[in-house]
Each structure stands twice: as C-alpha cells, then as structure tokens.
C-alpha positions as CSV (number, residue, x, y, z in Angstrom):
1,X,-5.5,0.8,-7.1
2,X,-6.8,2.7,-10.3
3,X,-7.2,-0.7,-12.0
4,X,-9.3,-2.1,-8.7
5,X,-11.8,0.9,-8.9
6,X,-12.1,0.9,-12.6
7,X,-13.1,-3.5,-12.5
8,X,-15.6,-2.2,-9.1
9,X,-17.0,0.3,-11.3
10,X,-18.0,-2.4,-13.6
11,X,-19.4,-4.1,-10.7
12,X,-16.3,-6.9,-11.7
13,X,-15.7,-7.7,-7.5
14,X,-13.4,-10.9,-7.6
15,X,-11.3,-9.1,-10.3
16,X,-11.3,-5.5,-8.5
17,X,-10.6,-7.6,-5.2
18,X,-7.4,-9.4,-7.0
19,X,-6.3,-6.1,-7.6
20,X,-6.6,-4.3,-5.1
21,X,-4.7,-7.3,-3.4
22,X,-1.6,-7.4,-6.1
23,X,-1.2,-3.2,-5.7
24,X,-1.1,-4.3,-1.8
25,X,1.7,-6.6,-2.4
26,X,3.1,-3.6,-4.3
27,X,2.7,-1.4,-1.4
28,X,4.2,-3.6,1.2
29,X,7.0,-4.7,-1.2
30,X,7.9,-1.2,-2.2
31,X,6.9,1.0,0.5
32,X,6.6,-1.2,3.4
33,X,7.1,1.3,6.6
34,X,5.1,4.2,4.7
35,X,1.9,4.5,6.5
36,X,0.7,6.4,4.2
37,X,0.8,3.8,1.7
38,X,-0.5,1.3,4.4
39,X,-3.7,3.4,4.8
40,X,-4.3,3.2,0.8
41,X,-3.9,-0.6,1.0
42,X,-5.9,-1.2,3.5
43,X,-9.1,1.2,2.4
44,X,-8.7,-0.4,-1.3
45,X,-8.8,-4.0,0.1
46,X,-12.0,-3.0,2.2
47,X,-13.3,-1.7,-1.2
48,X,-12.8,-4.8,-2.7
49,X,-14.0,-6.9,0.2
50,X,-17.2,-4.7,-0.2
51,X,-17.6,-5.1,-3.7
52,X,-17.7,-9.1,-3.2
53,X,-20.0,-8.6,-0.3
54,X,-17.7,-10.1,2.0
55,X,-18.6,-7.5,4.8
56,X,-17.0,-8.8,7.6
57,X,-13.5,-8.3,6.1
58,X,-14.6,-5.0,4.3
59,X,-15.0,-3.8,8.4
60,X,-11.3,-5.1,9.2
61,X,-10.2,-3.9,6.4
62,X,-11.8,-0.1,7.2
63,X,-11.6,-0.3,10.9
64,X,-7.3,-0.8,10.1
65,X,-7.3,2.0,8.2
66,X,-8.7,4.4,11.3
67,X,-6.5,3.1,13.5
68,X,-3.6,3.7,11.2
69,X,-4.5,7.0,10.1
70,X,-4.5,8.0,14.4
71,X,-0.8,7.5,13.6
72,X,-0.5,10.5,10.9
73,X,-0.1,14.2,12.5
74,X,-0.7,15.5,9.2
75,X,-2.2,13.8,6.5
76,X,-1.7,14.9,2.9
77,X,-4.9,15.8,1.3
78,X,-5.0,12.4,-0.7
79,X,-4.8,10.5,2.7
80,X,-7.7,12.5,4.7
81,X,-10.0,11.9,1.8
82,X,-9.4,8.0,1.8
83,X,-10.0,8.3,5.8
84,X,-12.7,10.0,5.4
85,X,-14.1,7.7,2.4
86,X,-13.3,4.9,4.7
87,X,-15.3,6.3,7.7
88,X,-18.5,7.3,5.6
89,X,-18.0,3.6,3.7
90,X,-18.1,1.9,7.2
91,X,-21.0,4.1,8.6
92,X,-23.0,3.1,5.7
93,X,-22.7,0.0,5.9
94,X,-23.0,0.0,9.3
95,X,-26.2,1.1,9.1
96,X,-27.4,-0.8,6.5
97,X,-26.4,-4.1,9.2
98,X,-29.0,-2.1,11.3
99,X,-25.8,-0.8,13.6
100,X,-26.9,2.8,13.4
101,X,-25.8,3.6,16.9
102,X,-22.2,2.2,15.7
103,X,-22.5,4.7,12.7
104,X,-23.7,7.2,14.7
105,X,-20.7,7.1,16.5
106,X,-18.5,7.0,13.7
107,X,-19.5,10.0,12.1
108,X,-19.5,12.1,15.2
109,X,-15.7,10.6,15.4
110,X,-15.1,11.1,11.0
111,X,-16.2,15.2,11.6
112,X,-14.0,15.3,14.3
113,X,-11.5,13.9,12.2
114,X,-12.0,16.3,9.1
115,X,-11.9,19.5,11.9
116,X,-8.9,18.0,13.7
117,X,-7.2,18.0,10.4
118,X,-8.7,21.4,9.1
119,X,-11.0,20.6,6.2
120,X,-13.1,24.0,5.4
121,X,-17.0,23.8,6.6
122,X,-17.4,24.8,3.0
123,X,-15.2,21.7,1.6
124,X,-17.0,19.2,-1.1
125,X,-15.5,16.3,0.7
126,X,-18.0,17.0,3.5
127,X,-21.2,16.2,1.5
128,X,-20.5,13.0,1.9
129,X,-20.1,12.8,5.5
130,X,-23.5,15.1,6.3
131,X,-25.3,12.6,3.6
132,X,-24.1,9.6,6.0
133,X,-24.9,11.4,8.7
134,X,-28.3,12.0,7.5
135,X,-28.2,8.1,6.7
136,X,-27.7,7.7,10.5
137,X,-30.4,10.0,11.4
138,X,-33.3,8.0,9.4
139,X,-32.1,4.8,10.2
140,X,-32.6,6.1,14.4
141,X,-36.1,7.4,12.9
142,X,-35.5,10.8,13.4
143,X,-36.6,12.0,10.3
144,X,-36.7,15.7,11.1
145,X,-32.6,15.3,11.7
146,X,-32.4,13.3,8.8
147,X,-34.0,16.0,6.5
148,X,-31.7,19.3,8.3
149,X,-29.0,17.2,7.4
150,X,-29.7,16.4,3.9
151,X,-30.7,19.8,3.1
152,X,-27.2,20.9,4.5
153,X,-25.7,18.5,1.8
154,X,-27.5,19.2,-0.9
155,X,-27.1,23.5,-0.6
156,X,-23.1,22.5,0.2
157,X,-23.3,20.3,-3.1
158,X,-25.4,23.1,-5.0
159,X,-22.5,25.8,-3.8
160,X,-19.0,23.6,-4.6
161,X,-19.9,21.1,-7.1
162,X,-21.0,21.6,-10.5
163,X,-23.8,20.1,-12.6
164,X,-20.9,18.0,-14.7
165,X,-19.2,16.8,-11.5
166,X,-16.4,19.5,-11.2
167,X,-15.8,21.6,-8.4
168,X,-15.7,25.4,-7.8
169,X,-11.7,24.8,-7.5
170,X,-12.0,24.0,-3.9
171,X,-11.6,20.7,-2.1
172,X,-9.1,21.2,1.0
C-alpha cells in the first residue's frame, strides 16, 4: 500500500494501480476474513482507480469500503482515518461530477461517522472533512456557507497542525 501511494505521489497511476492491486492479493491471501484489512484494500484500490481516472470504479471501490466499515463497532484509529479519507475522496469527487447533493449527503453521513466513533471536535483529521464540506457548500452556491466552513478549517488547521506538517501531538 506504501509502494501504491509513493508511484500516485509521482503521479505514476497504472504502476500505483498494479500495486495497490498485488498488496490486495496480499490482503485477501493473508488476511482474508479481516475486515479491517478488507477496508484498506478496497480504499487503496479506489486510490488507484482515481489516479488512472477511471472514476466509475474509484466510486465502487470507496462506496465498498463504507459499507464494510458499517461492519466494525470499533475501528482502530488507522481504520477511521481511511473511512474517513475514503468519504471526503468520494465527496470530492462527487462534486466535481457536479453530484453535490450526493456529496452533501455524504458528509453529513462522514461527520456522523467521525462522532459515532468519537473523534475530538478539535482532531486534525477533521479539516479535511469541513474543507469538503465547504467544497459541497460552493458547488450548491452558497457561498456564505462555504466561507464559515472554510474558516472553521483553516483556525482548526492553524490550532493542530504545524507550519512543517506536524501536529500538536493530537490526532484521535
């Protein structure tokens, strides 16, 4: 999975495809009833869908891993951050296809999600949701939304992430 985000990084999307596809293989072979595991796969192999703009399957591939993670009580950090990656991913793409009442949908269901599972208001991970949420706002035209949200981002950025990309110590 490393090795498929390190080739997308590189904007390399049939090699970062291929591996997210062999550590899926990996996955199934060596941890077949983990659904933990399961989730990983399938977010990576909508990651690599995305990154050879095959958008249809990058959707599958997403939409599978929301419906496994309904299966897991209690996610391990690791796991709600891919579920939660794999709900903003969607959204934005969603509303880049001009579905921004699909999005909007799917963010009121990914902060649900994050609360359910007891991520702190005050948690990094959450910039990313209000920033697609504020994605959702402008793409409905509401910019007034669209700003409150983004400004909520950028102070929760400003107070838990540092200028070289670290946080405060703080993530879950």
């Amino acid at each position: 999975s490393a090795y498929a985000n390190a080739l997308g990084m590189q904007e390399r999307g049939n090699e970062s495809l291929a591996a997210a596809e062999r550590a899926a293989t990996l996955r199934q072979r060596h941890a077949a009833g983990d659904p933990l595991e399961q989730i990983e796969a399938e977010h990576d192999l909508g990651v690599g869908q995305y990154r050879t703009q095959d958008t249809a399957m990058a959707e599958q591939h997403w939409r599978k891993t929301l419906a496994l993670a309904t299966g897991v009580a209690r996610p391990p950090p690791r796991t709600l951050q891919t579920v939660l990656n794999a709900h903003q991913s969607l959204a934005s793409m969603l509303v880049a296809d001009g579905r921004g009442h699909e999005a909007q949908e799917l963010m009121a269901r990914a902060l649900a999600y994050a609360d359910r599972h007891g991520l702190p208001a005050d948690s990094p991970w959450r910039v990313q949701l209000l920033r697609s949420q504020s994605e959702v706002a402008s793409q409905r035209g509401d910019g007034v939304e669209s700003e409150a949200i983004i400004r909520r981002a950028i102070a929760l950025q400003s107070s838990t992430i540092r200028d070289d990309g670290s946080t405060n110590g703080k993530l879950y």
